[in-house]
SEDORO-397756 format. One record per residue (C-alpha): residue in one letter; x, y negated, z negated. Coordinates in steps of 0.25 Angstrom, whole numbers. Each point is the difference from the previous one (the first is absolute). Layout:
N
+---+-------+-------+-------+
! r !    xx !    yy !    zz !
+---+-------+-------+-------+
! a !     X !     Y !     Z !
...
+---+-------+-------+-------+
REM end
This chain:
135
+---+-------+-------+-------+
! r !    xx !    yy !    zz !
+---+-------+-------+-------+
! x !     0 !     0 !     0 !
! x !     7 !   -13 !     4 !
! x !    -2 !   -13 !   -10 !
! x !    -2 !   -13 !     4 !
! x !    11 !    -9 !    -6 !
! x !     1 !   -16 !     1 !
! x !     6 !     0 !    12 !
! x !   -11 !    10 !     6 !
! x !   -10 !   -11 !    -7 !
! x !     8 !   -12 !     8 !
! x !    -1 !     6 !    13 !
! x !   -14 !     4 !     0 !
! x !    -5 !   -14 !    -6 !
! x !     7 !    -6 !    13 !
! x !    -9 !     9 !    10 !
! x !   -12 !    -2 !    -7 !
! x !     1 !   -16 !    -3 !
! x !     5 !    -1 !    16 !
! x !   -10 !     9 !     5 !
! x !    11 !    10 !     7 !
! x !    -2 !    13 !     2 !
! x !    13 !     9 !     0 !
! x !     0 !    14 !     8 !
! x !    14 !     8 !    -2 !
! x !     1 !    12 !    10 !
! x !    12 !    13 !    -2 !
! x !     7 !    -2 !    15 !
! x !    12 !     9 !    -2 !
! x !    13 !     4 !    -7 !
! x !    11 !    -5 !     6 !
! x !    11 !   -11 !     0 !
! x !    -8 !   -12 !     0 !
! x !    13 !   -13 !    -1 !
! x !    11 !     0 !    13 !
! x !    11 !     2 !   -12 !
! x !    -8 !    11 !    -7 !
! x !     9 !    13 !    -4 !
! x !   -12 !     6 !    -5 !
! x !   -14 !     4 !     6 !
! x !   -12 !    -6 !   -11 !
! x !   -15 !     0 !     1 !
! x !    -6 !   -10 !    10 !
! x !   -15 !    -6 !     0 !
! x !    -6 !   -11 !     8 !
! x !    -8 !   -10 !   -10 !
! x !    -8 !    -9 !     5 !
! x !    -6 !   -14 !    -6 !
! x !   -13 !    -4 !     4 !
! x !    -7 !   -14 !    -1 !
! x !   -11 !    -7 !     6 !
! x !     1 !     8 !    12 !
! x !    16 !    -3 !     1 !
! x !    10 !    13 !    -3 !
! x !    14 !     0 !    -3 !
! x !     6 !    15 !     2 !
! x !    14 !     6 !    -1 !
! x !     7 !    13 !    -2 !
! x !     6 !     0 !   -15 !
! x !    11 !    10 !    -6 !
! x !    -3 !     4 !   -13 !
! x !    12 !     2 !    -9 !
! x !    10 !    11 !     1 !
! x !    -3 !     5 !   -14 !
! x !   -14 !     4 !     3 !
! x !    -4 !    11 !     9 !
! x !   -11 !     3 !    -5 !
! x !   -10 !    -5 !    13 !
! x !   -12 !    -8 !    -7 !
! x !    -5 !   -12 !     3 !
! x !     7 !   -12 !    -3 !
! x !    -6 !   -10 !    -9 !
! x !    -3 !   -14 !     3 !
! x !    10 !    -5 !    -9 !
! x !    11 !     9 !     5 !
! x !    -3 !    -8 !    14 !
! x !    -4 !   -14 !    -4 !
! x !    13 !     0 !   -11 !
! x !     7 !     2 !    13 !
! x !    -5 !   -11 !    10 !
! x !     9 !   -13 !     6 !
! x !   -10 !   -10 !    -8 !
! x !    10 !   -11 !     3 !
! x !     4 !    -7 !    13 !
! x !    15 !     2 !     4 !
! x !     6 !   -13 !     6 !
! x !    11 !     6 !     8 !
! x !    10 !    12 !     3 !
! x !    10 !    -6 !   -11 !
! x !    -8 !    -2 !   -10 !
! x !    -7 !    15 !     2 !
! x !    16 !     5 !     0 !
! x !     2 !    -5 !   -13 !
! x !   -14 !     0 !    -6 !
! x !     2 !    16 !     1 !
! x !    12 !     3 !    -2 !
! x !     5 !     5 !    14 !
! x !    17 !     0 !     1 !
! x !     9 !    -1 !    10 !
! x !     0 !    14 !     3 !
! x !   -15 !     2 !     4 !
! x !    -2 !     1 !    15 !
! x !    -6 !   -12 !     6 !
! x !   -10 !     7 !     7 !
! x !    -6 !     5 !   -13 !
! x !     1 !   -14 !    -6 !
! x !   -10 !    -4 !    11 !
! x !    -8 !     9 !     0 !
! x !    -3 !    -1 !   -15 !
! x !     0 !   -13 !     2 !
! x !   -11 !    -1 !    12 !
! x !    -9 !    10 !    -6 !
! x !     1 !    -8 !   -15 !
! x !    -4 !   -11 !     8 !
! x !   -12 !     7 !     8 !
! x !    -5 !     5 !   -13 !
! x !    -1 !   -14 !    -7 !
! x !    -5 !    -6 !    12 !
! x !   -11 !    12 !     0 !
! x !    -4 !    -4 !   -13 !
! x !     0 !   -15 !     3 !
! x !   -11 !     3 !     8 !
! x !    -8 !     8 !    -9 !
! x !     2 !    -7 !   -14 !
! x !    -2 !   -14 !    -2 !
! x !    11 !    -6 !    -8 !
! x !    -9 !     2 !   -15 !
! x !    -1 !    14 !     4 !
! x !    16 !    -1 !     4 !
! x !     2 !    -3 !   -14 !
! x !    -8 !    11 !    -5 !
! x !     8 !    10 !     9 !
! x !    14 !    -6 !    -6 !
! x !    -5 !     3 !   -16 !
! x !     1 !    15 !     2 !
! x !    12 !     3 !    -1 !
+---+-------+-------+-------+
REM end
């Protein structure tokens, strides 16, 4: 029987106050990341508001290979809830060292960038703010 804890709580209350609707689908298990050594469990969640729908594949930690579904916070915790002003900043904002591979900066960098954009346009910035307090 899984509990509910705080974090659980948070995520929740953001779906019901911004009337969203959240669908997580089992896809496969396989290596999800271009730097992946290790296959994990892949789902596709989607957001849904207003007729509007934000979806993306997400990997689920390593640790857990136990295929369920993934819980709202496990996804929301995980979302680009703040605009990234350009490459550099993104480079040092996470971390990335002179040893990553350009191609992969950009990559994670585009995609960051799709994913706030995405939620941009589902989330007013009230319900922005919202998203940004899970954590």
């Amino acid at each position: 029987m899984e509990t509910t804890n705080e974090y659980d709580k948070q995520a929740q209350e953001f779906l019901t106050k911004t009337n969203t609707s959240y669908k997580c689908t089992y896809l496969k298990y396989d290596k999800h990341f271009s730097n992946d050594e290790q296959s994990r469990n892949i789902y596709r969640i989607t957001l849904e508001k207003n007729g509007k729908k934000y979806t993306t594949n997400f990997g689920d930690s390593l640790v857990n290979i136990k295929i369920s579904t993934i819980k709202p916070y496990d996804f929301l915790a995980c979302l680009q809830k703040y605009p990234i002003s350009n490459i550099d900043e993104f480079v040092k904002d996470f971390g990335y060292t002179l040893n990553t591979k350009i191609s992969e900066i950009n990559r994670a960098y585009k995609a960051c960038v799709r994913e706030y954009t995405a939620l941009k346009s589902l989330y007013s910035e009230d319900e922005l703010e919202l998203l940004r307090a899970i954590c």
